[in-house]
Structure formats: structure tokens, C-alpha cells
C-alpha positions as CSV (number, residue, x, y, z in Angstrom):
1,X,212.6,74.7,65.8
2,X,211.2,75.4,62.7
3,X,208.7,78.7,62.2
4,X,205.6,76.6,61.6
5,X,206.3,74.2,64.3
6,X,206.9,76.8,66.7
7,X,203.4,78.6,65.8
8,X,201.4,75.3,65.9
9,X,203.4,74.8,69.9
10,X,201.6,78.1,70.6
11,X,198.9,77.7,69.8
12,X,198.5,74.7,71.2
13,X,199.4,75.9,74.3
14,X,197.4,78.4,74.8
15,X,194.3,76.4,73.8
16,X,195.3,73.7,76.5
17,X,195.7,76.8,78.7
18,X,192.3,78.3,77.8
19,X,190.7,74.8,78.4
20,X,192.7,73.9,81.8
21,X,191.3,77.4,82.9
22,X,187.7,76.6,82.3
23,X,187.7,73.1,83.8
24,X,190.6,72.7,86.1
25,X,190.6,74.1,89.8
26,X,193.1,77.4,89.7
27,X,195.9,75.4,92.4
28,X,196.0,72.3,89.9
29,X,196.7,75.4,87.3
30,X,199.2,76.5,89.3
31,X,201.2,73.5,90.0
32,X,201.2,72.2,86.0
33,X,202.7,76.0,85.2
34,X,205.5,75.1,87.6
35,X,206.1,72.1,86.8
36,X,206.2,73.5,83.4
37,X,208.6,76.5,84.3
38,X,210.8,73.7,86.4
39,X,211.2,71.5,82.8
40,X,212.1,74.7,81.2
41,X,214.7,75.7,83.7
42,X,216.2,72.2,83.7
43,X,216.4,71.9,79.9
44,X,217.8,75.1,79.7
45,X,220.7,74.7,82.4
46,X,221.1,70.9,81.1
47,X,224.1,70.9,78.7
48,X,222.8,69.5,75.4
49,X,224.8,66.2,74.2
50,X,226.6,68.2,71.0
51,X,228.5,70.3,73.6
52,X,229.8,67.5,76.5
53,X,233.2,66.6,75.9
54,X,234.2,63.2,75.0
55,X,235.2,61.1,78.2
56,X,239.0,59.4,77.6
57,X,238.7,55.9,78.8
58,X,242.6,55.3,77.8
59,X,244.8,54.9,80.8
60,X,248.1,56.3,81.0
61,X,250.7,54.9,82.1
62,X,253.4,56.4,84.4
63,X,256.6,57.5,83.0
């Protein structure tokens, strides 16, 4: 992620967290920011696509 997209993401975020404190009830806070952690832990323990191995669909024949 690029520097300027990654400032723009913040802020962002913590406008939508500034306005989703002000209107929102604090439990429906709660349950977006774990949902939000859960997406995080998920992407992070997900292996991306560049690093799975290629799946050989050849089949061998015995010897």
C-alpha cells in the first residue's frame, strides 16, 4: 500500500470511527470493531495466492 493511500485509509477510519461514536449505540460499536479485528486476523493468517504452491494434476504411473 502506497504512503498516500494508506494516510487517506486513516483517516478515513477514524472519521467513520468519530461518526459511529456519536450516532451509533456503544454495543453496535463493539461488534463492528470485532468484526473488523476478525477480517484482520483472517487476512493475515490467510496465505496470499503469490505464496500457495502449484497443485500437480499429472498422475503418475507405477513403476
Amino acid at each position: 500500500m502506497k504512503l498516500p493511500q494508506m494516510i487517506v485509509t486513516i483517516v478515513a477510519g477514524i472519521a467513520f470511527g468519530y461518526l459511529a461514536s456519536q450516532y451509533l449505540n456503544k454495543n453496535i460499536m463493539y461488534a463492528i470493531g470485532g468484526g473488523m479485528l476478525g477480517i484482520g486476523v483472517l487476512t493475515y493468517i490467510a496465505p496470499s495466492k503469490s505464496q500457495e504452491k502449484p497443485i500437480s494434476t499429472s498422475i503418475r504411473e507405477p513403476v
